[in-house]
Structures are given as C-alpha cells and as structure tokens.
TORKOL-4160 file (C-alpha; in steps of 0.2 Angstrom, whole numbers, padded with zeros to 4 digits, m for minus):
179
<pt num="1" X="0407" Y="m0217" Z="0036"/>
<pt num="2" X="0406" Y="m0214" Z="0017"/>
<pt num="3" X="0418" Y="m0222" Z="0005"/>
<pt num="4" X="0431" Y="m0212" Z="m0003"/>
<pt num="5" X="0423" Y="m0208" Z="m0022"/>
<pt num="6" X="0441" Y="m0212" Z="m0028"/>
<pt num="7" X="0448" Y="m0200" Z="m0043"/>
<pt num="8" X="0438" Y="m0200" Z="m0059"/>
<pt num="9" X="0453" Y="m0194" Z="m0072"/>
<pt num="10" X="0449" Y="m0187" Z="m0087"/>
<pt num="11" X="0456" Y="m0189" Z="m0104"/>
<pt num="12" X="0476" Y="m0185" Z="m0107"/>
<pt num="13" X="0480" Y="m0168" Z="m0116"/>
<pt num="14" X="0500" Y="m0164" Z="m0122"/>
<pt num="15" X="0503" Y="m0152" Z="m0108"/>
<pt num="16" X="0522" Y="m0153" Z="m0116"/>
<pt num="17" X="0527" Y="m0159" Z="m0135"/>
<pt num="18" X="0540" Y="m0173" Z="m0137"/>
<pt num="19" X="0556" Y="m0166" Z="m0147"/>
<pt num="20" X="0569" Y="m0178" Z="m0153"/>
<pt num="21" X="0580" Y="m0171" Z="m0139"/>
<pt num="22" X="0566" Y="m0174" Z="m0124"/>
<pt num="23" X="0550" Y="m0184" Z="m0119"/>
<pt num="24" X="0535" Y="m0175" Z="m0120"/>
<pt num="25" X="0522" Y="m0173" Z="m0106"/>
<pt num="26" X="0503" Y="m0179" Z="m0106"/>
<pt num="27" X="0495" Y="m0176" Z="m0090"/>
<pt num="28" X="0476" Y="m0181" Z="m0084"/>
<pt num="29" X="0466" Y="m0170" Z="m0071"/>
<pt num="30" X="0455" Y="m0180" Z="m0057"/>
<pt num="31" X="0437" Y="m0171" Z="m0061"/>
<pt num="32" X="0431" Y="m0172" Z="m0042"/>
<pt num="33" X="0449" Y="m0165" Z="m0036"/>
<pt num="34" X="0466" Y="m0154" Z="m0040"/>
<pt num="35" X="0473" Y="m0174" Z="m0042"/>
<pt num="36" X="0483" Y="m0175" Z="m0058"/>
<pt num="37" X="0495" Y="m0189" Z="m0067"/>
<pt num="38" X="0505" Y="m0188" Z="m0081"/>
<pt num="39" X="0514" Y="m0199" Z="m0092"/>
<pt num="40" X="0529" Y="m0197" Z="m0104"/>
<pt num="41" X="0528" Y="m0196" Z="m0125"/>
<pt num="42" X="0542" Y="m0206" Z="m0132"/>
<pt num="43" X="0556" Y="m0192" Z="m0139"/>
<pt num="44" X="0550" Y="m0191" Z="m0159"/>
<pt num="45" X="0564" Y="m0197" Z="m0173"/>
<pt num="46" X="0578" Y="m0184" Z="m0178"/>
<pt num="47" X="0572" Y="m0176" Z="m0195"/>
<pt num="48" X="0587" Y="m0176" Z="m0208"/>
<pt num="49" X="0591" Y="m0162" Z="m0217"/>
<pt num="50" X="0601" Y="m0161" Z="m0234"/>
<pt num="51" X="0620" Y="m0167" Z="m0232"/>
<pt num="52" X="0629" Y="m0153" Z="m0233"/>
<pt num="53" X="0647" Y="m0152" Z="m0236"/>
<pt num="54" X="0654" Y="m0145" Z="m0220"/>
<pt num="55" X="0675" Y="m0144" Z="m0223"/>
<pt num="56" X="0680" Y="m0146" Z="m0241"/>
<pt num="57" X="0693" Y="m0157" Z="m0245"/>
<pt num="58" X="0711" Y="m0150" Z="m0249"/>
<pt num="59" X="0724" Y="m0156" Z="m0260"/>
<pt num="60" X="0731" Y="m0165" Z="m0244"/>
<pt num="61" X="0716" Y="m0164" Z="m0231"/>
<pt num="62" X="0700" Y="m0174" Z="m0232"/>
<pt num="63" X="0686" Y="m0165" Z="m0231"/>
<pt num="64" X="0668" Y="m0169" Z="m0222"/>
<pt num="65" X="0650" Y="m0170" Z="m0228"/>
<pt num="66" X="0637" Y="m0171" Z="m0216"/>
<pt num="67" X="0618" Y="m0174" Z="m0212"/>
<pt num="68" X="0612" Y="m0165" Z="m0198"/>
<pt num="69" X="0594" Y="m0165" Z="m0189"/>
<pt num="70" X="0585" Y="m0150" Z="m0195"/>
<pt num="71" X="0576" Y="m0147" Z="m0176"/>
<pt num="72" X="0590" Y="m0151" Z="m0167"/>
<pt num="73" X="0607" Y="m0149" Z="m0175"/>
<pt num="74" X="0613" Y="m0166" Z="m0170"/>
<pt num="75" X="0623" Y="m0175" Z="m0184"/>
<pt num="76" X="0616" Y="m0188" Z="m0191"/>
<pt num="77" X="0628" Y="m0194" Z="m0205"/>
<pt num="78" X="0644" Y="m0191" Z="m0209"/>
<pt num="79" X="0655" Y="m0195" Z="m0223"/>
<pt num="80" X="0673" Y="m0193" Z="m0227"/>
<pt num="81" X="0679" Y="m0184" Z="m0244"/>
<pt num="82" X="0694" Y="m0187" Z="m0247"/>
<pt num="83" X="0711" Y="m0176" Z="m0252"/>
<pt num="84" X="0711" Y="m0171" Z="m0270"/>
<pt num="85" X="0728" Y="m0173" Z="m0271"/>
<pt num="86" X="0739" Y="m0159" Z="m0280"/>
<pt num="87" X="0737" Y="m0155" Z="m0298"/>
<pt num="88" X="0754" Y="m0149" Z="m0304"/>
<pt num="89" X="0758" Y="m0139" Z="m0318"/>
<pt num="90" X="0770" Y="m0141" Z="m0335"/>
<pt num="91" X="0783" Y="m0136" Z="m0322"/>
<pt num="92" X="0795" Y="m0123" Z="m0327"/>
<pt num="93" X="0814" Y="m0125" Z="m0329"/>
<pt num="94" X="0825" Y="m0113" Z="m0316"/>
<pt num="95" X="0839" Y="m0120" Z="m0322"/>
<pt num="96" X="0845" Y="m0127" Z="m0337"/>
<pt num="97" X="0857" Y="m0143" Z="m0337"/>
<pt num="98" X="0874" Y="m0141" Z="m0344"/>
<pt num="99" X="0883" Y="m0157" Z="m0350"/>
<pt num="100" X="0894" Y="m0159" Z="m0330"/>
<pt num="101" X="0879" Y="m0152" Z="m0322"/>
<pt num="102" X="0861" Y="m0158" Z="m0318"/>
<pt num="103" X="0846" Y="m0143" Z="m0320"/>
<pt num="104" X="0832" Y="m0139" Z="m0309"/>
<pt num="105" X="0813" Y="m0139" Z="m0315"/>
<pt num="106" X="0799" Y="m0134" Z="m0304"/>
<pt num="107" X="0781" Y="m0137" Z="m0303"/>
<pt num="108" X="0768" Y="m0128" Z="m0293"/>
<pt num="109" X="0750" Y="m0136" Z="m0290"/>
<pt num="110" X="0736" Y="m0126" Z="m0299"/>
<pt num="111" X="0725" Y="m0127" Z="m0282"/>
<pt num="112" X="0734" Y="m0124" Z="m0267"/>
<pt num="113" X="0752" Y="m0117" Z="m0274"/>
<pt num="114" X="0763" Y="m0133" Z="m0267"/>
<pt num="115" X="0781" Y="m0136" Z="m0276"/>
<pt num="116" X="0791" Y="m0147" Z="m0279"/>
<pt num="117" X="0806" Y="m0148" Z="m0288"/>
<pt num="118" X="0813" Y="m0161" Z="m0298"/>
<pt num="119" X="0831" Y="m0162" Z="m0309"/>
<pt num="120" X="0836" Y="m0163" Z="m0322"/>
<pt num="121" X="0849" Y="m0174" Z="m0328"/>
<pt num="122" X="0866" Y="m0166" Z="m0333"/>
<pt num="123" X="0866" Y="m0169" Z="m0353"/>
<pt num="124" X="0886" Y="m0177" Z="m0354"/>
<pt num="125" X="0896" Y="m0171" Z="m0370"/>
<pt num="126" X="0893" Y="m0174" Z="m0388"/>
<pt num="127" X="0911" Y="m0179" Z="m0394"/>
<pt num="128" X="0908" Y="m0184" Z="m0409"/>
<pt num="129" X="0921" Y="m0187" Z="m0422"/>
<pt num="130" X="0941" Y="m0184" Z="m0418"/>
<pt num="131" X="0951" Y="m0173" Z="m0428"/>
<pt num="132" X="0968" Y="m0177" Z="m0430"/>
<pt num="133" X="0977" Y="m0161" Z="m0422"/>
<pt num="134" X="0999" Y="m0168" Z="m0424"/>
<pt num="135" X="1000" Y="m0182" Z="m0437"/>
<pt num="136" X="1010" Y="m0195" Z="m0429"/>
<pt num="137" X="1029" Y="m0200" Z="m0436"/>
<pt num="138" X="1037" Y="m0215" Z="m0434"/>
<pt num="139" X="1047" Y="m0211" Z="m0417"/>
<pt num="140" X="1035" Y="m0199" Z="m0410"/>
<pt num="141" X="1015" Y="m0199" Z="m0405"/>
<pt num="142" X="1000" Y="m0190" Z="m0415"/>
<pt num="143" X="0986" Y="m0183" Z="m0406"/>
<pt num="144" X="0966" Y="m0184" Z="m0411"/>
<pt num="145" X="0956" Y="m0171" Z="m0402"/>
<pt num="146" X="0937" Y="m0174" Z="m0397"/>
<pt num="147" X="0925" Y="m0157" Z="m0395"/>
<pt num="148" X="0910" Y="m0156" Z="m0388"/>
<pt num="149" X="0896" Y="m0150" Z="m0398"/>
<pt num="150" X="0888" Y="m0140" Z="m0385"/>
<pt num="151" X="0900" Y="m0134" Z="m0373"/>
<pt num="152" X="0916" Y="m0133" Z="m0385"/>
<pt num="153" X="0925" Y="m0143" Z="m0370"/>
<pt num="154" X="0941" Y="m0154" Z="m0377"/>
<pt num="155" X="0950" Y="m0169" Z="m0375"/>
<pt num="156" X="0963" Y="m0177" Z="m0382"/>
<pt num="157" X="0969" Y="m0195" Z="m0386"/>
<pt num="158" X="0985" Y="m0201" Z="m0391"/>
<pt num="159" X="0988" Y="m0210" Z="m0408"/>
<pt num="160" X="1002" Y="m0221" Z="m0407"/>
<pt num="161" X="1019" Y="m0219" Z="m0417"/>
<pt num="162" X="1017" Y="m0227" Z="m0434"/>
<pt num="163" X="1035" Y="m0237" Z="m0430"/>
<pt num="164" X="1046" Y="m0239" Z="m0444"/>
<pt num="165" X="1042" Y="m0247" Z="m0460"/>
<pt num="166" X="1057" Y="m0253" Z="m0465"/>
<pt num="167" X="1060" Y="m0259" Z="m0484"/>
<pt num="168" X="1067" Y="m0273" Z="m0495"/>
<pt num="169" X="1086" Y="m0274" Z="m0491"/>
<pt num="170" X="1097" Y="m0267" Z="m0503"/>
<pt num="171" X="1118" Y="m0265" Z="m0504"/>
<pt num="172" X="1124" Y="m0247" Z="m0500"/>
<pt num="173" X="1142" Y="m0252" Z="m0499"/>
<pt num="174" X="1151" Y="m0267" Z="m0504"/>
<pt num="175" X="1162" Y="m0278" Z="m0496"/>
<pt num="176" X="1180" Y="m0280" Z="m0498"/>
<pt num="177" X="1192" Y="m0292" Z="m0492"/>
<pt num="178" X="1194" Y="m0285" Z="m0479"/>
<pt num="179" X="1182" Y="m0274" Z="m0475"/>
C-alpha cells in the first residue's frame, strides 16, 4: 500500500469581498484534488458619510442630523436639533381696551403661523378734577361732578351742607316788664 499524498493547498484567493454588512470568503484549492477550504475575511468598518440633516427642527419639534454609512445606509451618528421655538411678531391689537373693559392683542409666529393671544388691561377712568354742579346752602347738600377724560362717563359726590354760620348776638326786640 502506498501512502495517501495528503492535499497540497495552494494560496487563498478572495473568492467573495468582505462588506461592512458580511464576511468575506478566501478559499484555497488542494492542487492534487477538487479538495477546497475557505476561511472568513473579518466584515470591513462602516465608512461615514457627511452628517446630514435628515428632519429639520420646528418651532416645537426637535429635529435630527445624522451620519450614515455611505456602503450600507446604516446610521452611524445621530444627533438631536433642537425646537427653534416660536418667534412672534409686534402683535397686532383686535381690540382696543376701554376704561371697564380689558382689550385683546394677538401675535402670530413669523415661522410656522402659531397665535397666541394676550390682553390687555382695561385703561380705568381719568376723573380728574370735580366741578361743582349745585353749590351747597346751609340746610341742603351741593354736588361735585367727576368726568372721565376718555369715556365722558360721570359720577357724582356729595358736598356736605355748609350749616349755619350764625353771627354775633344783637337785640331785635326789647324787653318789658313784662314781656
């Protein structure tokens, strides 16, 4: 009996390339025989791309920026952005305040549209200075009168009657014996 020759391999070739997804294949061929072996190639490194922003950020929603591997697609990084929050304009006044009544003023964000509504405070009058409207006498009340400057709305206050301011003393009839 002859001894078996045993397999004489020759050198790996790729016979399929690695990705970063998958292993790759080498594979040796017996030269004597149809005998083959193979071995794995280690999966290569993802290759980043540029970070790209994917969702842009709203006045309320965050958005996303991400890095992505330019063979495969798998994200690699990924980063928040955050809400820009509303901008809102000067606001513009739907309605005025009166001096009993509060006002309303809106403001619309100069991205997305958003209002909100804000009031304003009622004014309250402007009195100013009385004017005496019925001099008081000495039995009866007067009456000052208050108008308000920018509604012509009145009221009135009572000036107390003056009383009587009575004189020195003096003799209108004198007396008798008797009377």
């Amino acid at each position: 009996a002859i001894e078996a020759l045993g397999h004489k391999m020759g050198a790996y070739h790729v016979t399929k390339e690695s990705t970063c997804t998958e292993e790759g294949v080498e594979t040796s061929e017996c030269e004597r025989c149809d005998h083959k072996e193979t071995k794995a190639i280690a999966k290569k490194a993802h290759t980043p791309g540029e970070a790209k922003v994917e969702k842009e950020p709203t006045c309320t929603e965050a958005g996303k920026k991400v890095t992505r591997c330019t063979v495969c697609g798998v994200v690699l990084e990924e980063e928040v952005i955050e809400a820009t929050g509303h901008t809102y304009d000067d606001g513009v006044v739907t309605k005025k305040a009166t001096c009993t009544e509060a006002g309303v003023k809106i403001y619309t964000c100069t991205k997305c549209h958003d209002t909100k509504t804000e009031a304003i405070e009622a004014l309250g009058h402007d009195y100013g200075e009385a004017k005496i409207t019925t001099e008081p006498t000495c039995t009866k009340a007067g009456v000052k009168t208050y108008t308000c400057a920018n509604c012509g709305e009145t009221k009135t206050e009572a000036i107390e009657a003056l009383g009587h301011k009575m004189g020195a003393y003096h003799v209108t009839k004198e007396a008798t014996c008797t009377e």
